[in-house]
Structures are given as C-alpha cells and as structure tokens.
C-alpha positions, 0 to 999 in steps of 0.5 A: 886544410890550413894549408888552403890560403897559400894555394890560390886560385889559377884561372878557373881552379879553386881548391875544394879539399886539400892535405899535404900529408895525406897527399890528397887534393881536390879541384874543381874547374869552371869555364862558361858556366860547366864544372868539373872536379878532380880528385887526386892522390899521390903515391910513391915514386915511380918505379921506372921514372922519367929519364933526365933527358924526358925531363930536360925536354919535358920537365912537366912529367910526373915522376910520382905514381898518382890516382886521379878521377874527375868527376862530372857536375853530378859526381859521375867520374869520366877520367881515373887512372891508377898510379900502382897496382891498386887505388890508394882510396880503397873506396874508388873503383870502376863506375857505372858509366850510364844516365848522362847527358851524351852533349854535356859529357863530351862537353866536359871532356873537353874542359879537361884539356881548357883546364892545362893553363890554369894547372900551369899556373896553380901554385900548391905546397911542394909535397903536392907539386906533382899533382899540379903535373898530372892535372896537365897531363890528363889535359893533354891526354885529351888530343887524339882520345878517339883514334882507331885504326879502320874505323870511321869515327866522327870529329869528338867537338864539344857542343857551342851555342851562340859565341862559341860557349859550351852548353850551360850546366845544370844538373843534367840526368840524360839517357846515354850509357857506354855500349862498347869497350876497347883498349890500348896499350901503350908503351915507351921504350926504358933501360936503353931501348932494352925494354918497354914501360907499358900502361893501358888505357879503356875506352868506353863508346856511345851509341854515336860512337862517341868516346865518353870514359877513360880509364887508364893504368899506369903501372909504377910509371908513366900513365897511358895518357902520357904525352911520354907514350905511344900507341903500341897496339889497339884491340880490333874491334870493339866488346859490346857492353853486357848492360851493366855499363861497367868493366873489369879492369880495376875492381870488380864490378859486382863486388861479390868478392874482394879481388882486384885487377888493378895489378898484379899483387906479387911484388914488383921488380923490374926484371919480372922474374922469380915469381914477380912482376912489373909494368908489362905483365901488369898490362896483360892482366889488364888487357885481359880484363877488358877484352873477357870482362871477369876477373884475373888472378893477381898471383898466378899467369903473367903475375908470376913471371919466372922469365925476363918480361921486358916487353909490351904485350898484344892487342886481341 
C-alpha cells in the first residue's frame, strides 16, 4: 500500500488496492457515472511467451502468466481468465452468473474496451508493469466477443440515453441469468509453426442471446482473449444451463470436493510426453468441462500424455 502515491490515477482508473511483492493489484474504472473494478494477480513467466518478433510488432503483450476478474458495481465478476493451470487466490472460482441487469451488464462489458486508454496511460511499479499489459488486453478482447458461425446474433452495443452516455449506475439487482454455454478454442502457431499454443474461452448467453460472461484459460501463455490469438474452432450449437447458472471449467461449482479443472495437475513440459502435459492437452480437459458440465481428472486422459501433443484439440 505504500506503494500507492507513486501510481496515479490515468484517466478514470484510480487504484483501490496494490502490492508489489504479492503481485496484487486492484482497479476500479469510471466513465459516465458506471464502475467496474479489476482485480489482478501475477504469476510466473510464461511457459511459451511471445516471441521477439510478436513483441517487435506488439510490445504490449503480456509475457507473465497473470489472474484477472472484473467485477460489476455489485461485486458479481463478468470477465476472469486463469494465467496456469489453477487460480493463484485460492479463494476465486466460477461464479454464478444470474440476478443482474441484462442493459447494464452489457454496459459494462463495454467499459472494459473504454478502459484501454486509461491502462496505456497508468503508470505502476516495475514488479506490476505486466498488469497494466493484461488491463489492455482484456479491452481489446471486447471486439468480436459474439461471434458464432451460422447463428444470428444481434449487434452486443451498450445501451445510451440522451447525448450518447451509457445508462447510469446504481445498485442494480435485475432478473437476467446465462441460459446457455459454448466455447472456443483458440490457438497460435509457436516453435516455427511445429505446434499450437492453445487457450480456451466460455461464454455465457442471455435469453436475448446477449454474451454476458467470459471466461478464458490461458495455459502458461498467451490468454484466449489475446489479440496474438485466433479462433480455431467454435463448439456447434449451444449447452442449455442446467439452472445453476454456473459451469465447469475452472472449479466445481458445487464444492463438494476439492478437485479443480483449471488445469491438468501433472507437471507441465512443452513436449507433453512421459506422463506430462502442456497447453494443448490442458485445452482438452477444458473443452470437455464445458460441453459435459462435470469434472475431469487432472491426472489421468489428456493430462498424462505419453505422446507429442503439439496440436490445438476439436470443438464438439
């Protein structure tokens, strides 16, 4: 916390919490009288970075492996992803995703992609810099969030009134709630095109077939979201919510046991042979997740790879 005077605030981000050595940061953003907070954590490097000609063209990439969620004015988080195979806070896992305020919720999905300026221009301690990195690209991740091939999906725009100002906030407890689930995988090409670096991203759909939470996987490098990325593949169809407005993909739900699938548990070499694992087979077990809601071993299946897997899975 001492820390805090040398962070100013950057157009709209004012800094709520903040600690170099545990790597913790937390922001909030306001625009037009809407807030939203980000709560970030930093991991280690990543496993499979980006390469120094990605951060030629692009040197705001992450190259950390880093937790993120924001988190609506009501404390409900809309956005996470997770850096490694499990969170670094012990205490985040899926949400249920229901009670809220369908226009605001859009709303504020939106302010994620208005919040990239302010990241551009935070200034932070060189032990959190990356932070400031994954703020811009979780904005950026906004574009394109709805896409999916051979269904009619409306425009996602946040709602405006009078001179273009999105909807004022207060406390809002609406009635919406994710009835639907898909995924995609996707991918980008490493090692000179010899393999795939693989990250999975969850949606979850409104009723008004509205995309209102993310989640997304990064395994040991570049997030789903990443602008690095591309879209493999898109699960046909959708998964009908069961009504617990919740899904398998980073905890279980329920809690009744202690199990997470994050990530596969066994260690992780970029080959995935010999009983290991790496992005790709951590994609599987992610993929799978989603599309059966229930747990999948972290040990056994795509977790225990005895072969080269150097390429991205199928979608269902």
């Amino acid at each position: 916390m001492d820390d805090l005077e040398s962070a100013p605030v950057a157009h709209g981000l004012s800094i709520v919490d903040m600690d170099e050595a545990a790597g913790k940061l937390v922001l909030k953003f306001e625009k037009d009288g809407r807030t939203i907070t980000y709560d970030m954590r930093l991991g280690p490097k990543m496993e499979t970075p980006p390469t120094p000609e990605e951060l030629a063209a692009n040197p705001e990439l992450p190259t950390y492996q880093i937790d993120a969620q924001v988190l609506d004015a009501n404390g409900q988080p809309f956005r996470m992803q997770m850096g490694g195979d499990a969170f670094i806070d012990a205490s985040w896992a899926m949400p249920r995703v229901e009670g809220f305020d369908e226009a605001g919720r859009l709303a504020d999905i939106r302010l994620m992609r208005d919040a990239v300026p302010a990241f551009r221009a935070l200034e932070l301690p060189e032990g959190l810099a990356e932070l400031r990195l994954a703020g811009i690209e979780i904005g950026l991740g906004v574009d394109g969030l709805s896409e999916k091939p051979g269904a009619e999906i409306p425009a996602n725009e946040a709602p405006v009134i009078g001179g273009g100002a999105l909807a004022p906030q207060g406390l809002e407890f609406g009635g919406s709630a994710v009835v639907n689930w898909d995924y995609q995988i996707r991918n980008k090409a490493v090692a000179l095109g010899l393999g795939d670096h693989t990250a999975v991203l969850l949606r979850g759909w409104s009723s008004s077939t509205n995309v209102v939470f993310t989640a997304a996987s990064c395994n040991h490098g570049a997030c789903a979201g990443a602008s690095s990325m591309n879209t493999h593949c898109t699960m046909s169809g959708f998964r009908p919510d069961d009504g617990t407005h919740t899904r398998y993909f980073y905890s279980e739900p329920s809690g009744s046991t202690s199990q997470v699938s994050g990530g596969c548990s066994t260690e992780y070499a970029w080959d995935s042979g010999n009983n290991q694992h790496n992005c790709n087979d951590d994609a599987e077990l992610q993929r799978d997740a989603i599309y059966n809601d229930s747990w999948q071993s972290t040990t056994a299946g795509p977790c225990s790879t005895r072969g080269f897997h150097n390429r991205s899975p199928g979608c269902h």
